[in-house]
N, C-alpha and C positions, 0 to 999 in steps of 0.2 A: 347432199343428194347423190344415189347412187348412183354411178353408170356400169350399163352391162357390157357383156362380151362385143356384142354387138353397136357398141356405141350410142345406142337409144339409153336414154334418160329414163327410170322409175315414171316422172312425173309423165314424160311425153307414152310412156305405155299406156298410162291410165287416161291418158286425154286419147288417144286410137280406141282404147275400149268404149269408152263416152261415147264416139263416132258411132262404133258398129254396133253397139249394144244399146245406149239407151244412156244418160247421163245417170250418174249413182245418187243415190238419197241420202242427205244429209244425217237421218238417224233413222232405224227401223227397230220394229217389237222382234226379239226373238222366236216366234212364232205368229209369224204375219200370215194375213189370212191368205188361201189359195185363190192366187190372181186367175184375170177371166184371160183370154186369150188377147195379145197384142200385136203380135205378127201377124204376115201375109201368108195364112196354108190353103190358098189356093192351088201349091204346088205340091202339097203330100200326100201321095196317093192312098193311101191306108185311110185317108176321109173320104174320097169320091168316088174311086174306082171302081166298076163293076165285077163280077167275079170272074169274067173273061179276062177281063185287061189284067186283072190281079195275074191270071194263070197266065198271061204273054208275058208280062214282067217278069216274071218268076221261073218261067219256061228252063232255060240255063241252067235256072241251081235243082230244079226238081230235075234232070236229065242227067246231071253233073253226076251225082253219088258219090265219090268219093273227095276227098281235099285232104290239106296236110295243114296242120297246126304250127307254128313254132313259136316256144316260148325260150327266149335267150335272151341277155341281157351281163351286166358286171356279175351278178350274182352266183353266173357259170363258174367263176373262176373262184367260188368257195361248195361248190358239189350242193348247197343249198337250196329250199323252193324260192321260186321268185318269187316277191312280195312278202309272203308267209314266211321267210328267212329273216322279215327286218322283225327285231323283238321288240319294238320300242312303242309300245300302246299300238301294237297293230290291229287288236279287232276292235277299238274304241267303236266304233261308227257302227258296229253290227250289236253288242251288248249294253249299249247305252250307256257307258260310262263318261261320255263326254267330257272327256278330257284330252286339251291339246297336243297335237302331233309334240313326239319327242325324237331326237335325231339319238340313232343307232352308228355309234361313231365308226365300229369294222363295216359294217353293212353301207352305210352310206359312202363311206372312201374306197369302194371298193370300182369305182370308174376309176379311179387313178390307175389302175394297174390294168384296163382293160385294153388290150392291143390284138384285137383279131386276126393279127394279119394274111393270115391263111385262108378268110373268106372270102368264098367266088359266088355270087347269086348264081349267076348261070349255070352253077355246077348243080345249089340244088334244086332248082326248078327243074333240071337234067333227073336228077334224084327221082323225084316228083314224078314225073313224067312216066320214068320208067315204071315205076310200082300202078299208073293208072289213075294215078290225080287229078280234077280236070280243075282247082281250084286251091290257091293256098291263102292263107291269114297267119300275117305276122305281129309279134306286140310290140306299137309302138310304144306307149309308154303304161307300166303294170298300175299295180296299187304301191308300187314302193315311188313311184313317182319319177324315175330316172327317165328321160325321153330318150329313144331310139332311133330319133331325127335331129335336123338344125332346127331348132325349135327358137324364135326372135323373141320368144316372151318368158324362157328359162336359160339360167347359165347351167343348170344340172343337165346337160343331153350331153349324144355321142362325141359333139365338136370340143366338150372339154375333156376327154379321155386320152390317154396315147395316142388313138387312132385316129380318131380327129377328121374325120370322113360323114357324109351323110349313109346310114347303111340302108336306110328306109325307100332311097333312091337309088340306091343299086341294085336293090330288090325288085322296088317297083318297076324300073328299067327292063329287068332280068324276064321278068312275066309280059310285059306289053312286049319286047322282040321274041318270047318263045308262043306265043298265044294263049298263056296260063294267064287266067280267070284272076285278080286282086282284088287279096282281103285285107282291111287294116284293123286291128284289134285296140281299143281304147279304153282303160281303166278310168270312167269317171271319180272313183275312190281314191284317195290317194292321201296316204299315212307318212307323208313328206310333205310337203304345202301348208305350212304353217296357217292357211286363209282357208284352208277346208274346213267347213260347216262352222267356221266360225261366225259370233253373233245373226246376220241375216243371211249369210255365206253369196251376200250379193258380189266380193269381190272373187272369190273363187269362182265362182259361176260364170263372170265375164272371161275371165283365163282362161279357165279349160272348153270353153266352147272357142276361144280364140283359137285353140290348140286344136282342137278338131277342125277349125276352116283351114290352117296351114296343113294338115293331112289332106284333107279335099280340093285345094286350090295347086297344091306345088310336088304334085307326082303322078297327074296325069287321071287317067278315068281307074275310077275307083267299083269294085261291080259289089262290096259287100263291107260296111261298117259296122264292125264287131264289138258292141258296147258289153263294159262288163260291172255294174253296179254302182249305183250310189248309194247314199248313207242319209242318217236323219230324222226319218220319216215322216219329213213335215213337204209336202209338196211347194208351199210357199217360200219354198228356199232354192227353186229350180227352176228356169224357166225354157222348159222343152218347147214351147212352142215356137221358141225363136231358134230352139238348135233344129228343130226340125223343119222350119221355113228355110234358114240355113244350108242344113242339108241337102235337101231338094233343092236350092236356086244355084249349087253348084256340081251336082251329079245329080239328075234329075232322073236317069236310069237305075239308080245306086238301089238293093235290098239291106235291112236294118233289122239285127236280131233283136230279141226280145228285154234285152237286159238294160237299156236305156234309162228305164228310170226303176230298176229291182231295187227295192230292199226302201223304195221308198213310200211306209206307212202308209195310211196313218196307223200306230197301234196304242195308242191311248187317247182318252177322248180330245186332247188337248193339241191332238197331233191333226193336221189338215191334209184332206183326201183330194182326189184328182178334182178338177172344176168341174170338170163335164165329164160323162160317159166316152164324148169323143176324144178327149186328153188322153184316157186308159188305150182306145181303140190306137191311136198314134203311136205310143209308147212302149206297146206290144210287139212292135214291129212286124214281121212277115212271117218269121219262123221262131219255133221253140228249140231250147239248146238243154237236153238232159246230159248232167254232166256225170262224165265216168260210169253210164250206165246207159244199157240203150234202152232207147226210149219202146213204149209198149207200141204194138200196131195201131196205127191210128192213117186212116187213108184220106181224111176231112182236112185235116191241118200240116201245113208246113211244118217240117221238123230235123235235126242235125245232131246228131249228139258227138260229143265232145269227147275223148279217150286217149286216156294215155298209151303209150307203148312198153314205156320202161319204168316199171318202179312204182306205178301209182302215184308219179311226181311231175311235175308237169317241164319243171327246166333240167339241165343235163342234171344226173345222178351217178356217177361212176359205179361202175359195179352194177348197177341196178337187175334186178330181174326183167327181161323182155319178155314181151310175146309170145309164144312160140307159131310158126307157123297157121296152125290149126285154128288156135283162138283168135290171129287177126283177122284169118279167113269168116271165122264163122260169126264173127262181129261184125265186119264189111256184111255180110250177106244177111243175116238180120236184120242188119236197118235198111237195107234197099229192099229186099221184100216185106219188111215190115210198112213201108210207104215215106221213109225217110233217107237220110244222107248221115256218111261217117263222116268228120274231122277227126283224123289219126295224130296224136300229137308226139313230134319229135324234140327232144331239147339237145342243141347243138352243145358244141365244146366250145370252152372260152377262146380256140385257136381260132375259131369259124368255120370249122371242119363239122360233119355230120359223122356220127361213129362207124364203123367200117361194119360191124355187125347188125348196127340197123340199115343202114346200106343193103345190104346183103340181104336181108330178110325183105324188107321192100320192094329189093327188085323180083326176088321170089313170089313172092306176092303179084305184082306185074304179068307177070310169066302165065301163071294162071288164070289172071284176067283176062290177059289181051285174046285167047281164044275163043273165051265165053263174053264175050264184050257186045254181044246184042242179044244177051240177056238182062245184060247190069242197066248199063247206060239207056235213054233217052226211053224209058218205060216208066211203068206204074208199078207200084206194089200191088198184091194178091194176085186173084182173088182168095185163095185158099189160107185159109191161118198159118202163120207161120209157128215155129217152136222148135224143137229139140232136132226133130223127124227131117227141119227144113222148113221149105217156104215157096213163094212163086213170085213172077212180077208177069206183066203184061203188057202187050202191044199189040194194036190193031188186031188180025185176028188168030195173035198167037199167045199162047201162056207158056213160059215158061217155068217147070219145076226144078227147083234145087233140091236135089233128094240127096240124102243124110244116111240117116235111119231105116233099113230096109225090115221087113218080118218074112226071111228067109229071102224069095228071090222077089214076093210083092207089095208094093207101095199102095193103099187103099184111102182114098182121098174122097170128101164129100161131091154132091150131085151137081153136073154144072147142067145149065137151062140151054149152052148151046150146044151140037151137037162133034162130037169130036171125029175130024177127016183122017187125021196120021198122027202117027207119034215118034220121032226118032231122037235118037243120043246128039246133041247140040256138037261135039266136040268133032265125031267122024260121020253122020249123019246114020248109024245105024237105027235100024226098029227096033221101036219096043213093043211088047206085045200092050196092048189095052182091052177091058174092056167097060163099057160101058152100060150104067143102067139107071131109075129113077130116083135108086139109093146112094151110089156112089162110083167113083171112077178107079180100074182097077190096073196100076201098070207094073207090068210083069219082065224083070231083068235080070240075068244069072250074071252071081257076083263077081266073076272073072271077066264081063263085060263092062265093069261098074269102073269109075279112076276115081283118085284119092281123095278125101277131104268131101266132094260133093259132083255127083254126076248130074248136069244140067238134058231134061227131057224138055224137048220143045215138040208143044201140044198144038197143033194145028184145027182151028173150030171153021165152022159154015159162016157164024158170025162172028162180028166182033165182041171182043169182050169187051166191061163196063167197067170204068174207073170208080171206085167208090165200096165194090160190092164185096164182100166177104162170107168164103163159104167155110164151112169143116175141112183143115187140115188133118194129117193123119194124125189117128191116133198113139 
């Protein structure tokens, strides 16, 4: 009988699972049909909620706009991607080859050698902070399956590495004493777990929901569970409604992206689909994650997109191509005026240092925001379309334009229904000329008045503007 790091017995794990999950079944079909719901989700709001309450829960992240990413892990320490670095049958679960996890012998011993010792949370929540973050998520454990925490029901996490510290609690810590927003990121896939999707994969299923209550129970309040796929496509082999009674009976404020149960079919007829219409509504979580790409303007739906900085890579990449200036700017302000929120993704160094050049360019970033900081923050997107030209966001009864793109010294913007009182430069509170008509709105600024990257006009109306509504940005 094995024993772990932790002294718990194999057997006495799978008798705690028993407990909190439900006793295991002596034998199951490979494809068991999709079970009806058995949990208590009286407590998930994404079934009851009205769309008020939806929009108070939600208030935070739609105000927030910007967060910071971080994908770090042993894998730093070969300039590799996380997860997508291990070669060893790693897209079985996505092309159907089904066939069992295989151990990638460099890539899996690559926690031996991992010793951060130069990580300060406090330092990048500092980071953070500067550049205008109001929210970070970190991963605890990828698709390659290594945990990121003291995790009691793996010997693969941080506690067996050199470093031998929980980092997920010093992170966690780092943001509850700075008042940064926590996010935890959770790979239900995972190409290390010998028990993933195997036969009814009811024994993986108890695990890794185990491993999600020990993120929710043992680092304090949690404001964002960042689920990132599972595999299979047989829904019969999942049972969300107990991770989701779960998760609401221990962060009951907590929002849950959409990725929870992705990539889970059915796609042959043989494969078994949600039980209910309300399983898919649950599942979906609150917001949409378009990754590496911002998402289109969309002012109806919750949304975040996901973005690298350096390299098109998601964990450190030495060398890599960054950012430059311009293009994080004009990404950040895309997806806020498009009706959405950035996650910027940084990959730390295996030291536990953040790179001094992205450093640097963050805080620059920062720098520019914090002026224009009520136009970003605690608004809406539009009304006006946004694109190349720019874009707008809105509050109570002020619009604000992000102008870009000029046609000499004037910005011609479709017709608004309120009436517009004043218009000056956000930054020194200068005028801009306007004029207005039943066709379109016309503001008038000579370029030597204009500052770099984007001159933020703040448009003063009789009334307030309307969340929701979208008119003709410039052409």
């Amino acid at each position: 009988m094995m024993t772990l790091r932790n002294g718990k017995t194999a057997a006495m794990l799978l008798a705690m699972g028993a407990c909190l999950y439900g006793a295991l079944p002596a034998s199951a079909d490979d494809r068991p049909p999709a079970p009806a719901p058995t949990a208590d989700l009286s407590m998930v709001p994404q079934l009851k909620e009205t769309p008020e309450q939806r929009e108070a829960r939600l208030k935070w992240f739609h105000d927030a706009k910007f967060g910071m990413f971080l994908h770090w892990g042993p894998v730093s320490i070969s300039g590799k991607e996380l997860g997508w670095g291990r070669y060893a049958n790693r897209p079985w679960d996505i092309y159907g080859k089904m066939l069992p996890s295989e151990p990638d012998y460099e890539y899996d011993h690559l926690y031996q050698k991992f010793d951060p010792v130069k990580f300060n949370a406090d330092e990048w929540v500092k980071i953070a902070q500067d550049a205008g973050m109001k929210y970070m998520v970190i991963i605890c454990k990828h698709h390659d399956g290594f945990s990121m925490f003291d995790s009691k029901l793996t010997e693969y996490d941080i506690m067996a590495s050199p470093y031998g510290k929980d980092l997920i609690k010093q992170f966690a810590d780092a943001c509850h004493k700075a008042g940064m927003r926590l996010g935890l990121y959770y790979s239900t896939r995972d190409w290390y777990n010998t028990d993933y999707l195997v036969g009814d994969n009811v024994k993986y299923d108890n695990w890794y929901r185990g491993q999600v209550e020990e993120l929710l129970t043992n680092y304090g309040k949690v404001d964002i569970m960042w689920f990132d796929h599972v595999g299979g496509q047989n829904w019969g082999k999942w049972k969300f409604d107990e991770l989701f009674s779960m998760i609401y009976k221990h962060q009951p404020q907590i929002i849950v992206n959409n990725r929870a149960a992705r990539f889970c079919g059915p796609r042959t007829p043989e494969d078994k689909g949600p039980p209910s219409p309300e399983f898919q509504k649950m599942t979906d979580g609150d917001f949409g994650t378009p990754e590496q790409a911002i998402g289109n303007m969309d002012l109806k739906n919750s949304w975040e997109s996901c973005i690298t900085l350096v390299g098109g890579q998601w964990s450190w990449k030495p060398n890599g191509k960054m950012f430059t200036m311009e293009r994080t700017l004009d990404t950040l302000i895309s997806c806020v005026t498009g009706g959405g929120n950035l996650l910027l993704n940084i990959g730390p160094m295996p030291t536990g240092q953040i790179e001094d050049r992205q450093v640097l360019l963050l805080k620059q970033v920062g720098e520019w925001v914090t002026p224009h900081a009520e136009a970003i923050y605690d608004t809406r997107g539009g009304p006006f379309r946004n694109g190349k030209w720019g874009g707008s966001t809105h509050r109570g009864n002020t619009i604000y334009v992000f102008a870009k793109e000029w046609k000499g010294d004037t910005l011609t913007l479709g017709a608004l229904p309120q009436k517009i009182t004043a218009a000056k430069k956000l930054i020194d509170g200068t005028e801009v000329a306007f004029k207005q008509t039943d066709t379109g709105v016309e503001l008038t600024l000579a370029a030597a008045k204009r500052i770099p990257f984007y001159t933020v006009i703040a448009l003063t109306l009789e009334q307030a503007a309307q969340d929701g509504v979208v008119i003709d940005g410039a052409k």
